[in-house]
C-alpha positions as CSV (number, residue, x, y, z in Angstrom):
1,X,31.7,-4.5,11.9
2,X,30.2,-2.9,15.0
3,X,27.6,-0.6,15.7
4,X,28.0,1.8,18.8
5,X,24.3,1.2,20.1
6,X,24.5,1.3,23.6
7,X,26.9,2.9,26.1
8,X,27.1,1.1,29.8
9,X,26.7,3.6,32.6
10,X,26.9,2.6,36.4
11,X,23.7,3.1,38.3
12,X,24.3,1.5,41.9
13,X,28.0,1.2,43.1
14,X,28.9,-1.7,45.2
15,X,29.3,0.9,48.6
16,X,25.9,2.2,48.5
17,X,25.0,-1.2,49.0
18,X,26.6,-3.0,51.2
19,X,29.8,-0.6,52.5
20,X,32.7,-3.3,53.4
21,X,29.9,-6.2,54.2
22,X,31.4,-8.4,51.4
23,X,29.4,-11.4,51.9
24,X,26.1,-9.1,50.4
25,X,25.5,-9.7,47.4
26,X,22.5,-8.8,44.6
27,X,20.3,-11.9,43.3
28,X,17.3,-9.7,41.6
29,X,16.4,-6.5,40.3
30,X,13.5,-4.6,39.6
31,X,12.5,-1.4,38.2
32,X,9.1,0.6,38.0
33,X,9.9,4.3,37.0
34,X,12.3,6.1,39.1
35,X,12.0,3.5,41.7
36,X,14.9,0.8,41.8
37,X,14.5,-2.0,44.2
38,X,17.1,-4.3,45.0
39,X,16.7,-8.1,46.6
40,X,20.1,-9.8,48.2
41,X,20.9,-12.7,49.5
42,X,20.8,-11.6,53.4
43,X,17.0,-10.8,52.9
44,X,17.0,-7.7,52.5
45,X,15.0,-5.4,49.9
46,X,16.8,-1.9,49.3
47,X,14.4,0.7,47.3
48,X,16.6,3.6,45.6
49,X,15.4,6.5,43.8
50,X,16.9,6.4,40.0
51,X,18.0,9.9,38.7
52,X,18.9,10.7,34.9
53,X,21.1,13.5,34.0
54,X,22.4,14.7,30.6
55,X,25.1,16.9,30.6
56,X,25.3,19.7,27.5
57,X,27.6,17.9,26.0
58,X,24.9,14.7,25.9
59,X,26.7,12.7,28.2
60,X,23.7,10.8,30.4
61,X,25.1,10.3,34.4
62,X,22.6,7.9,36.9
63,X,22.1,9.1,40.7
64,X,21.3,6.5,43.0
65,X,19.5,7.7,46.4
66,X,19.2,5.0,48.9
67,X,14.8,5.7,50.6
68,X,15.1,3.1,52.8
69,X,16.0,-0.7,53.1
70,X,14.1,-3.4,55.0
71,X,14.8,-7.1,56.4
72,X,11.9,-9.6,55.2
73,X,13.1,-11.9,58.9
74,X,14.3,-14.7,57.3
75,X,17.7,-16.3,56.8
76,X,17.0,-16.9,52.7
77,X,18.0,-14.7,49.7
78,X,15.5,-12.4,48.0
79,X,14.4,-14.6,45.0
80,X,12.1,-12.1,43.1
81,X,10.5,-8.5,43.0
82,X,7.7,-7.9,40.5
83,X,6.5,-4.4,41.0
84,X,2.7,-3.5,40.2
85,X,2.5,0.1,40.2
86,X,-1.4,0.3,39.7
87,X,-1.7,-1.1,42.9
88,X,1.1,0.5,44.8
89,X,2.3,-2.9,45.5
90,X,5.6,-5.1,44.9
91,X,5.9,-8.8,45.1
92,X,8.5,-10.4,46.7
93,X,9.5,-14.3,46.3
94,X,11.0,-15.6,49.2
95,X,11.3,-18.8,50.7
96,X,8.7,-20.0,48.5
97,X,6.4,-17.7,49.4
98,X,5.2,-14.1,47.5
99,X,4.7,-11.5,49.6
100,X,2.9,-8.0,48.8
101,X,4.6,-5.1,50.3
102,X,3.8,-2.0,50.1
103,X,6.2,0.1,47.5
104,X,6.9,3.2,49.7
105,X,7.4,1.7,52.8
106,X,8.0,-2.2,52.2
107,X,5.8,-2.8,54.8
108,X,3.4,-5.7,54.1
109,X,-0.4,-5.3,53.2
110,X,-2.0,-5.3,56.6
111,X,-4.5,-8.5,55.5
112,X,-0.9,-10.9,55.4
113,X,-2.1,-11.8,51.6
114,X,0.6,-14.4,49.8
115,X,0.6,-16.7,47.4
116,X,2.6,-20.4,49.0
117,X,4.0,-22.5,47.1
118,X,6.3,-20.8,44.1
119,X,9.1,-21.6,42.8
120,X,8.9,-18.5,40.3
121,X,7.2,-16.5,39.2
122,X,5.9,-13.6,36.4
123,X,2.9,-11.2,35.8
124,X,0.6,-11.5,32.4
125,X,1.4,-8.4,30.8
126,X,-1.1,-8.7,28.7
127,X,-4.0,-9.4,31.4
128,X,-7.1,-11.2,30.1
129,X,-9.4,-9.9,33.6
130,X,-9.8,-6.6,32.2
131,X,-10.1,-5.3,35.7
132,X,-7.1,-2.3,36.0
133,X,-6.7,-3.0,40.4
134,X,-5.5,-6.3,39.9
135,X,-2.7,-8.0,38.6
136,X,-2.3,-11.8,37.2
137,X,0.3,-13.9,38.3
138,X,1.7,-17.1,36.7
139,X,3.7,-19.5,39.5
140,X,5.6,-22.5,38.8
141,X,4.5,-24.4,42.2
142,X,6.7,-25.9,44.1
143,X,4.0,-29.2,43.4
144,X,5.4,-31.5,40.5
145,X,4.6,-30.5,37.0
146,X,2.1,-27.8,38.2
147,X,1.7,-24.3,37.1
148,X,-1.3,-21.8,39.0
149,X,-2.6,-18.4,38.0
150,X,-3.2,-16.0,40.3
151,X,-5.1,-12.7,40.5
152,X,-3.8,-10.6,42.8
153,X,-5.4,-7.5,44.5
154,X,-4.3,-4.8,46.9
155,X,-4.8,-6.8,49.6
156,X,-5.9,-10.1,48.8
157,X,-5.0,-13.1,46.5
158,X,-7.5,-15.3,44.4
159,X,-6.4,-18.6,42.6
160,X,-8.3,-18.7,38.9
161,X,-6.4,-21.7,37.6
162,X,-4.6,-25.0,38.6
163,X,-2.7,-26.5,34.8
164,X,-0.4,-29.3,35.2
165,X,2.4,-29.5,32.7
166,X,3.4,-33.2,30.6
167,X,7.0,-32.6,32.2
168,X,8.4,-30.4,35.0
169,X,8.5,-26.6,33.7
170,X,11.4,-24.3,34.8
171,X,10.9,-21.2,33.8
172,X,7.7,-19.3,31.9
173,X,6.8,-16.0,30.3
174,X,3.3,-15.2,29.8
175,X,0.7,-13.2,27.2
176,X,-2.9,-13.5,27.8
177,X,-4.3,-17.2,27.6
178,X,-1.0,-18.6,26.7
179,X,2.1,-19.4,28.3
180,X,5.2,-20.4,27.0
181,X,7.3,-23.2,28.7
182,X,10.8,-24.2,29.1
183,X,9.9,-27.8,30.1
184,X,12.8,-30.5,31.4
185,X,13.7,-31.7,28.1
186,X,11.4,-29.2,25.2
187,X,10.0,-25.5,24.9
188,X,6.0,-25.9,24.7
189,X,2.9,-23.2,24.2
190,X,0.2,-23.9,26.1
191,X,-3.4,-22.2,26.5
192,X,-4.4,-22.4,29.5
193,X,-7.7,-21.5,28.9
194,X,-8.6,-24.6,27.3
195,X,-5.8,-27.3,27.7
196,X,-4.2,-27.2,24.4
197,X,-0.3,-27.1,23.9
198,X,1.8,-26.6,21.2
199,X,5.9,-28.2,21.0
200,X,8.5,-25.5,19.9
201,X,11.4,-27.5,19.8
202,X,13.9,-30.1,22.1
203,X,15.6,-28.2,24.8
204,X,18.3,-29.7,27.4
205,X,17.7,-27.8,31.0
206,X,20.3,-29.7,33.1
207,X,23.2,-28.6,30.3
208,X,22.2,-25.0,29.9
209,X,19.3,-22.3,31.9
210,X,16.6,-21.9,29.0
211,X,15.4,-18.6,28.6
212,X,11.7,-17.8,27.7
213,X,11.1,-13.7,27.3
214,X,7.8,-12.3,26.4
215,X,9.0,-9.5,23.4
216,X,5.7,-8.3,22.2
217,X,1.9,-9.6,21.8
218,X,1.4,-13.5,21.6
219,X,5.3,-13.6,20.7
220,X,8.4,-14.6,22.8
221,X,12.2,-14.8,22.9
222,X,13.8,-18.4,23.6
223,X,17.4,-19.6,23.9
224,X,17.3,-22.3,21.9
225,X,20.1,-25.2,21.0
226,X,23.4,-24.3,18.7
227,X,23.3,-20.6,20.8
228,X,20.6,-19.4,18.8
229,X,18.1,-16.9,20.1
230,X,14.9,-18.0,19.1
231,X,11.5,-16.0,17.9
232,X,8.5,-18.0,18.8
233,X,4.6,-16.9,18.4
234,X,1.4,-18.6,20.4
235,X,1.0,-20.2,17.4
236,X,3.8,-22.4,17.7
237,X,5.8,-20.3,14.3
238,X,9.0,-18.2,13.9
239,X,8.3,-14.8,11.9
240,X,11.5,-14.0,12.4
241,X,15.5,-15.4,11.7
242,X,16.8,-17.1,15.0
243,X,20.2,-14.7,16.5
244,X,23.4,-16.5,16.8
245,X,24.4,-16.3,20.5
246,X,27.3,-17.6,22.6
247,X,26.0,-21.1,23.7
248,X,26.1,-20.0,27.2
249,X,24.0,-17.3,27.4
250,X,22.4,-16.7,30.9
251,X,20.1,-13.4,30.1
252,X,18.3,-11.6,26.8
253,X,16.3,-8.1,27.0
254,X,14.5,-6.6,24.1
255,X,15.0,-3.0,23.1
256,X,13.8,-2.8,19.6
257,X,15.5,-2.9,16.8
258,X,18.1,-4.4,19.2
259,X,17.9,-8.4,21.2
260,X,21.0,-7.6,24.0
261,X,22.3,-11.2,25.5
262,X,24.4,-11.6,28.9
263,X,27.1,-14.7,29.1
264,X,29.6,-14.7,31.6
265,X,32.3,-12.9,29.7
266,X,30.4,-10.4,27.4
267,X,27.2,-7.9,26.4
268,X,26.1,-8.7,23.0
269,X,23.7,-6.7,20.8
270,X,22.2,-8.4,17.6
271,X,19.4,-6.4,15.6
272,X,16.5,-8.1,15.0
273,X,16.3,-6.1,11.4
274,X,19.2,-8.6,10.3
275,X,20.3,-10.3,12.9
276,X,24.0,-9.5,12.5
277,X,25.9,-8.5,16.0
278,X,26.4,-5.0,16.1
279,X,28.3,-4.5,19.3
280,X,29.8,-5.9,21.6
281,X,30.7,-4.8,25.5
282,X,32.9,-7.1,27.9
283,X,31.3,-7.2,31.1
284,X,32.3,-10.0,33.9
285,X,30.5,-11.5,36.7
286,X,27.4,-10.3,35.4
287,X,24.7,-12.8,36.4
288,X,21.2,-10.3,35.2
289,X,20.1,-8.9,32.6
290,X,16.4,-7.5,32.3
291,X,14.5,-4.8,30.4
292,X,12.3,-2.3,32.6
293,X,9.6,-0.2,30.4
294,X,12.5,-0.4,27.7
295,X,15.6,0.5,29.9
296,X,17.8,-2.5,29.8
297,X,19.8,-2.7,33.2
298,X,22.5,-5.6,33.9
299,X,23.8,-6.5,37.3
300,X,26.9,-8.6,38.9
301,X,26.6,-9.5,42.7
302,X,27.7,-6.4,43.4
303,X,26.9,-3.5,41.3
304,X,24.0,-2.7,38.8
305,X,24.4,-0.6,35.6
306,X,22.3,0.9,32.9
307,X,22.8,0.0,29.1
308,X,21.8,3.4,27.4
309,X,20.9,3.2,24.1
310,X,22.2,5.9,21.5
311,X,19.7,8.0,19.6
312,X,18.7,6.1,16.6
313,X,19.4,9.0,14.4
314,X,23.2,9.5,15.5
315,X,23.5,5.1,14.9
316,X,22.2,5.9,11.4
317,X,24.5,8.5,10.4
318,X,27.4,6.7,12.4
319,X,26.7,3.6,9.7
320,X,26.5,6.2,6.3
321,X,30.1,7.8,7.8
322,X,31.5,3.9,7.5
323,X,29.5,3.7,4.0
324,X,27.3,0.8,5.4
325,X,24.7,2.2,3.3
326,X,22.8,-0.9,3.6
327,X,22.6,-1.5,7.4
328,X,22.0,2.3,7.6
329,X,18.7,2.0,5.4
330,X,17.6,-1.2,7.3
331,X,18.0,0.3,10.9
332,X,16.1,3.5,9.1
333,X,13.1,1.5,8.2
334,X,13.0,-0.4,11.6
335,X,13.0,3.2,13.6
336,X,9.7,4.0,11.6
337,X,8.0,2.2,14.8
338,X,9.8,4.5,17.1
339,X,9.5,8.3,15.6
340,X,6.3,10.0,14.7
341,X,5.4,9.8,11.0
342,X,5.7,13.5,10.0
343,X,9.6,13.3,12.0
344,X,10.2,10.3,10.1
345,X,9.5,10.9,6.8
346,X,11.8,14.1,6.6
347,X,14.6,11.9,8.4
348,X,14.2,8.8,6.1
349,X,14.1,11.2,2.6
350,X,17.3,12.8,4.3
351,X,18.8,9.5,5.0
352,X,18.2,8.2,1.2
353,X,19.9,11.2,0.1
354,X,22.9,10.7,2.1
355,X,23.5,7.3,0.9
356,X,22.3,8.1,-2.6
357,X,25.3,10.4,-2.6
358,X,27.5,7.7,-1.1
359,X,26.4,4.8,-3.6
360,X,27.0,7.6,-6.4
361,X,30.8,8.5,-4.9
362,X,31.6,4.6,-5.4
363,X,30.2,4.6,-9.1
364,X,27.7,2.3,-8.0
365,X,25.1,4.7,-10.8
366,X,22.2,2.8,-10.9
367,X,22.1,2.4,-6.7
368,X,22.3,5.9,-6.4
369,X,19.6,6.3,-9.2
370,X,17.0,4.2,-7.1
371,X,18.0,6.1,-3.8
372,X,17.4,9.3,-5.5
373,X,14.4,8.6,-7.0
């Protein structure tokens, strides 16, 4: 039975973008505060300023205003933006090569710092430098079996580490000394600090696109074989029941209690509480799928769009009206991370009245007893 988590709201329409130029179309997205930025596959980098509005009847709108859009001079698609707001910067992957532009203006740093040589790329979110004006990259270089970290300044670039990898990685997330790989054939942790690696488990890359998603500290989200969405720590162990996805799933964001997955027909939302799938949203052509400071925002080649999650208080009381006094007290133990304990405790004793009341309505006495006491 479904949940009514999230509610998909259109952020960028197709016109803003490109106006009757149908050959444009979007290949990455990124998202720092207000500020939307936009990479296609004519070279261009579009910046919009996001607006949120709620209407009195709680209905939440997007405004898109277009600041300014500017060509990078080559005849390649935009592979990348990482923004890094503490040093007014944004990266940009193209043609093998990071730039850093300036986020205002997109203009580039005056000192022509890049990184060469990446195939992809992603920042440590949890940084091991300590120092707040620079940021750490991690690039899969376009040399075999090769992965380089980076630190990277306002204006300048500095290589800290050259690791080379026991097959070809294709895609990597990142958290302090460790990274986690999606390799040709297997998922590996590795510290780069001092050498050692860790196997996860067999994975194909040439059948399907593995996905490897930082979720939290030293732990990570992988698609993993069967359609299973996979928890993984550093240390190589799963504290957490795998999600059962479609098996062709092409994106995952995190916005807790919730794991949302893109295929190429659907949106699907599982809850990490129980792993069941709550909802589900069709949603074709959609080729991203990325969480932003926890706003989760999905994109075809032609349109982006904002998955806004419903209060967590109206999902609860949504699940007692269906008498899904279980999943209700589940989802009302995982929001203790997200409300402040004094809030809380008044909403969970309210909540355990509610479905005391409801396990007492269906005769089920000594259920009720327990909720009440």
């Amino acid at each position: 039975m479904s949940v009514k988590a999230f509610k998909l709201v259109s952020a960028v329409e197709r016109e803003m973008l490109m106006g009757d130029k149908n050959y444009i179309n979007i290949e990455c997205i990124e998202c720092c505060g207000k500020n939307l930025y936009i990479g296609t596959n004519d070279c261009f980098i579009y910046h919009f300023l996001l607006d949120e509005k709620i209407s009195t009847a709680g209905k939440i709108t997007f405004t898109a205003t277009k600041q300014l859009h500017k060509y990078l001079g080559l005849k390649k698609p935009v592979g990348e933006l990482k923004a890094a707001s503490a040093l007014t910067r944004l990266l940009v992957l193209c043609d093998n090569t990071i730039t850093l532009v300036n986020m205002m203006n997109l203009e580039p740093v005056p000192t022509g710092a890049r990184i060469k040589g990446a195939v992809t790329f992603t920042l440590n979110e949890n940084p091991v430098s300590g120092d707040p004006f620079c940021v750490e990259v991690c690039i899969i270089s376009v040399k075999r079996r090769t992965i380089q970290m980076f630190m990277v300044f306002e204006d300048r670039v500095q290589i800290v580490k050259e690791v080379f990898t026991p097959e070809q990685p294709c895609a990597v997330a990142v958290d302090g000394y460790y990274l986690c790989l999606a390799l040709t054939t297997q998922y590996i942790i590795l510290n780069y600090n001092n050498g050692v690696s860790q196997d996860l488990f067999p994975y194909c890359s040439d059948e399907k696109r593995p996905i490897v998603k930082r979720i939290g500290r030293q732990e990570f989200l992988l698609a993993g074989p069967g359609g299973l969405g996979m928890f993984a720590t550093v240390d190589g162990i799963s504290q957490r029941a795998p999600v059962h996805w479609s098996e062709n799933v092409i994106g995952a964001a995190l916005c807790f209690p919730y794991v949302v997955a893109l295929d190429d027909e659907f949106i699907t939302v599982h809850s990490m509480l129980d792993q069941q799938q709550k909802q589900t949203l069709p949603f074709k052509e959609g080729h991203i799928l990325q969480d932003f400071e926890g706003k989760v925002i999905v994109a075809t080649n032609k349109g982006v769009y904002i998955l806004v999650p419903l209060p967590l208080e109206k999902q609860i009381q949504d699940l007692l009206a269906s008498h899904r006094v279980e999943e209700a007290l589940v989802l009302a133990k995982g929001a203790r991370r997200n409300i402040p304990k004094e809030k809380f405790q008044v909403m969970y004793k309210r909540i355990l009245q509610q479905a005391g009341f409801i396990q007492f309505a269906q005769l089920q006495f000594l259920e009720a007893k327990e909720l009440f006491r």
